[in-house]
N, C-alpha and C positions, 0 to 999 in steps of 0.2 A: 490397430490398438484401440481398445475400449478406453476412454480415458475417463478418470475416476480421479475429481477432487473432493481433498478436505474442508468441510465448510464447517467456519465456528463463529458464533453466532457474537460475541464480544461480551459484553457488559449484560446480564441477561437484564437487568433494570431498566435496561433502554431498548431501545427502538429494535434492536440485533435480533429477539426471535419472531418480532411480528414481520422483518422482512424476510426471515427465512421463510413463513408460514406464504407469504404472498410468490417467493418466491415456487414453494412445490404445486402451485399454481399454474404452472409450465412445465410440460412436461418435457422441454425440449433443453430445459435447464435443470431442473431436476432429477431427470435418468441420469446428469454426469456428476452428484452430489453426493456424499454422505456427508451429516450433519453430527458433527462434536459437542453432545450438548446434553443438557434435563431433560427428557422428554416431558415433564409435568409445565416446565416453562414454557416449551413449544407448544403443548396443547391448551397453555392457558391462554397463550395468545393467540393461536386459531379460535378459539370460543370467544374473544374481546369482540374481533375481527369475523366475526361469522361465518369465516370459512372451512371447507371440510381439509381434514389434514390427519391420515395414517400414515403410523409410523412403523417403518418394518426392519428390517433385519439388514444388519452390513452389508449379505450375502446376497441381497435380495434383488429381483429384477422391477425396476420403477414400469408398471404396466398401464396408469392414468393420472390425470393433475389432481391434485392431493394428496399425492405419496410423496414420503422422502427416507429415505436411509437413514438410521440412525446408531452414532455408537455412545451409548447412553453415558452420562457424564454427573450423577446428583448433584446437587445445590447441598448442604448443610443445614440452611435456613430459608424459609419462604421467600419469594420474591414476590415483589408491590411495585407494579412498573413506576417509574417515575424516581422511587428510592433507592440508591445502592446501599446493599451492605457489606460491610468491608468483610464480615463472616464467613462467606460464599467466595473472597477475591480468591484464597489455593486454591478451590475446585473450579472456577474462571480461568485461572492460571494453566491448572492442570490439564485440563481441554484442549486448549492451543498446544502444551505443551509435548500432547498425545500425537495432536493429529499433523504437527510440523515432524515429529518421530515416526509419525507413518510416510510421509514425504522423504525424507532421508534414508530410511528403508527399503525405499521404491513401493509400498501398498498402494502407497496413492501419488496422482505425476503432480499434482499443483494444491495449493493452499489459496483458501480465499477464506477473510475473517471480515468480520465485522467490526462496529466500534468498541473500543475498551474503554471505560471509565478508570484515569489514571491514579486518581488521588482515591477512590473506593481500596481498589490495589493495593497501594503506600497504606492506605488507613489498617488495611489489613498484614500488616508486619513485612508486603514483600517489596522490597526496592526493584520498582520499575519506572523506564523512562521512557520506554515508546516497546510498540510491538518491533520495530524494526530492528533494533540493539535488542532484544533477548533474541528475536532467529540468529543474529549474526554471533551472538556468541554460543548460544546450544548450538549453532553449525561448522562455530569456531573458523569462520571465514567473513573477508571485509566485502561488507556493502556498501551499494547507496539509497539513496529514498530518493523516488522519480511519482513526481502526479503527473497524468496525464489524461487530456479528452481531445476530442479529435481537431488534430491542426495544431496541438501544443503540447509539447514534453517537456519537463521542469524535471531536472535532476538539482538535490543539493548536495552544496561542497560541505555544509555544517547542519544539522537537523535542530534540536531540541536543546537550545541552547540561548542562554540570555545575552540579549545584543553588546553586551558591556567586552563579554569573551570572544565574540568572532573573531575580531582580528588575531589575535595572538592564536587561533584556530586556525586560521589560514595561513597554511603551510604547505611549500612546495611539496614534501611527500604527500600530503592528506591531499593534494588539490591534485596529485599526478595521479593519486590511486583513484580518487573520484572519478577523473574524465577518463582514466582506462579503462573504469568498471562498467561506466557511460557507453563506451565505444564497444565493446566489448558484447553488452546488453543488445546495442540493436544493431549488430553485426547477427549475435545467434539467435534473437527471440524474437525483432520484430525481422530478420531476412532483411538487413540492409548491406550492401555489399561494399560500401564507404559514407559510412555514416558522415552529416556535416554538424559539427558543432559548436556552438555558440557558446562563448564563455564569459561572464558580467565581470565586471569592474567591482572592489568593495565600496570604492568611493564614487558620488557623486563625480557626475562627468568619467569616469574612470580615473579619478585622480588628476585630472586636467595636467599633467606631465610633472607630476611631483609638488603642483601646488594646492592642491586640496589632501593630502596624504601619500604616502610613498609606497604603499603597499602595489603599488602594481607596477612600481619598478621594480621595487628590491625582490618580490618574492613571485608574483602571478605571473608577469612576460618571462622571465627565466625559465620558469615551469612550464609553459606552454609552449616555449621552442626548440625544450628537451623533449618534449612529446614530439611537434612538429616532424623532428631531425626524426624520429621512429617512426612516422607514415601518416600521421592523425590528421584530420582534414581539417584544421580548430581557425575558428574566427573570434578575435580580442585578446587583452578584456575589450566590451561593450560598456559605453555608458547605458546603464539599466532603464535609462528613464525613456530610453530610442530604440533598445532593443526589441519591441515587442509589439512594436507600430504595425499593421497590417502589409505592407509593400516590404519589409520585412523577413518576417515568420519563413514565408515559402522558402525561402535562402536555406535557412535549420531543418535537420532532423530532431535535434531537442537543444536548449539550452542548460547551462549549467549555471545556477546562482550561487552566491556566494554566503546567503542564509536564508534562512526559511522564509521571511516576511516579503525577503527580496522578489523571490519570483514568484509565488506563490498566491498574493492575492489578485494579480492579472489573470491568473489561470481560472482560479473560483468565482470571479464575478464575468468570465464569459462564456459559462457551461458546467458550475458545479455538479449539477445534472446526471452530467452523462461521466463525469470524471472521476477518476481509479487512482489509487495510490499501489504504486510497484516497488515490490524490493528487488534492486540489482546487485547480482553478484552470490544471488541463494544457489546450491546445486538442484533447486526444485524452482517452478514458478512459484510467485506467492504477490497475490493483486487482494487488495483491500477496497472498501468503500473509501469516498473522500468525505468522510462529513463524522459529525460525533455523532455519542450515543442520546442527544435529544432529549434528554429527559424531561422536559419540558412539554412535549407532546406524546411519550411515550404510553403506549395503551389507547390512544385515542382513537387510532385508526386513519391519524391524518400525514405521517410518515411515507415518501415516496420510494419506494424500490428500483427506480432506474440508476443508482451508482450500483447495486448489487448486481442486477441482472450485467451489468455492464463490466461488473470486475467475473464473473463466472465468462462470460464471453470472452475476455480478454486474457482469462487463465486458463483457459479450454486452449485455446489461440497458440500460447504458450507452447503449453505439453505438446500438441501436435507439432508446431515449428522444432521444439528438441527433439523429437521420433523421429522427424525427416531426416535431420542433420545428425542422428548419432554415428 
């Protein structure tokens, strides 16, 4: 299998097409790309970034670095790295929207996007809350949101949501669907043959046995010994604050937090770098960058490309691991 993913560049304001531009800089990442996107944005940040960058045809065979596929996607309104406008968010929208349609069609085996700027989006009439919740509803299937770099997987039980709601979010269904979709994810995608996993506490301590909060009597251990009883190799809850200690980590194939802030800022101050955001539970892969769209530096040329090249390696990975195993 030639494998051929969808790349969309996110927020064209930010950072999103100067790492594609650096990205067709490799050709060994580039031949497995087509790019969703303006070509006029792409080449306006090739010329910021003084690199050569042709852009050629869906069809087309990537033959040296500075080539990338493209299926051309206009903007409405000029782009100004650094400013979003909310003018251009449908044709931003419609982009991803194309090329997550080519993944579900089988054109292409995996998706890999870059930053979206959220509130540009919203400013522009469309109710959006994360790229993860619009694949899972155009796929009409439940996911979960996993970051991951090497030696650490952070799956959440709740994504994008103000800390006031979690609890009343965590719910033995949503927390059984979470850790099956968990299990399930690195059984077919990373080849694990009995995933181990780690499952946090909502509360400090894990709820020290009912005296810091009850949520991991009444609702989390229930849930996780109904899982237990069906195969699942599951450890906790974990007090969060112990879970992530180095002597540790090796025990896991990933953790599962209980929201977003929980596990997530251990993960980004020990290799934001090289770390990828995953959706599990898509009928296609689909690995994101872990960082925003920067606007603060965007156009400068001082943006790193190593979560990019790192989310194409890891969606390449992917596709391959589901061809093996279809």
């Amino acid at each position: 299998m030639k494998t051929r993913l969808a790349l969309v560049p996110g927020e064209p304001a930010g950072i999103g097409p100067e790492l594609c531009v650096r990205l067709a800089q490799r050709i060994e990442l580039s031949s497995l790309c087509t790019a969703y996107a303006d070509p006029d944005v792409l080449m306006q940040a090739a010329t910021a970034l003084q690199l050569p960058l042709e852009l050629l045809a869906a069809d087309a065979d990537i033959m040296h670095g500075g080539q990338l596929r493209i299926v051309a996607h206009r903007l409405p309104a000029p782009t100004r790295a650094g400013h979003p406008d909310p003018a251009n968010a449908a044709a931003t929208i419609a982009a991803l929207d194309a090329a997550a349609q080519d993944c579900l069609q089988g054109r292409m085996h995996g998706l890999v996007t870059g930053p979206f700027h959220k509130a540009a989006i919203n400013d522009g009439g469309i109710a959006y809350t994360g790229t993860t919740e619009r694949l899972a509803q155009q796929a009409g299937c439940d996911v979960a949101m996993m970051l991951a770099r090497p030696g650490l997987r952070v799956a959440l039980a709740t994504t994008h949501l103000p800390l006031r709601d979690v609890p009343d979010a965590i719910t033995a269904e949503r927390l059984q669907r979470i850790v099956t979709i968990t299990h399930e994810a690195l059984r077919h995608d990373f080849g694990m043959a009995s995933p181990r996993i780690a499952v946090l506490g909502l509360n400090p301590h894990a709820g020290e046995d009912g005296h810091l909060g009850r949520e991991e009597l009444d609702v989390i251990i229930p849930a996780l010994d109904q899982l237990r009883a069906r195969g699942l190799n599951l450890q906790g809850p974990l007090p969060a604050d112990t879970a992530f200690l180095p002597d540790k980590l090796p025990q896991f194939d990933a953790v599962v937090a209980m929201y977003h802030d929980q596990g997530l800022p251990v993960l980004k101050s020990t290799g934001i770098e090289h770390a990828v955001n995953i959706t599990l539970g898509l009928p296609y892969p689909r690995v994101a960058v872990d960082h925003g769209t920067a606007l603060d530096i965007a156009g400068s040329g001082r943006a790193t490309p190593d979560s990019l090249f790192a989310a194409v390696e890891q969606c390449a990975r992917f596709a391959e691991q589901r061809e093996q195993t279809r």
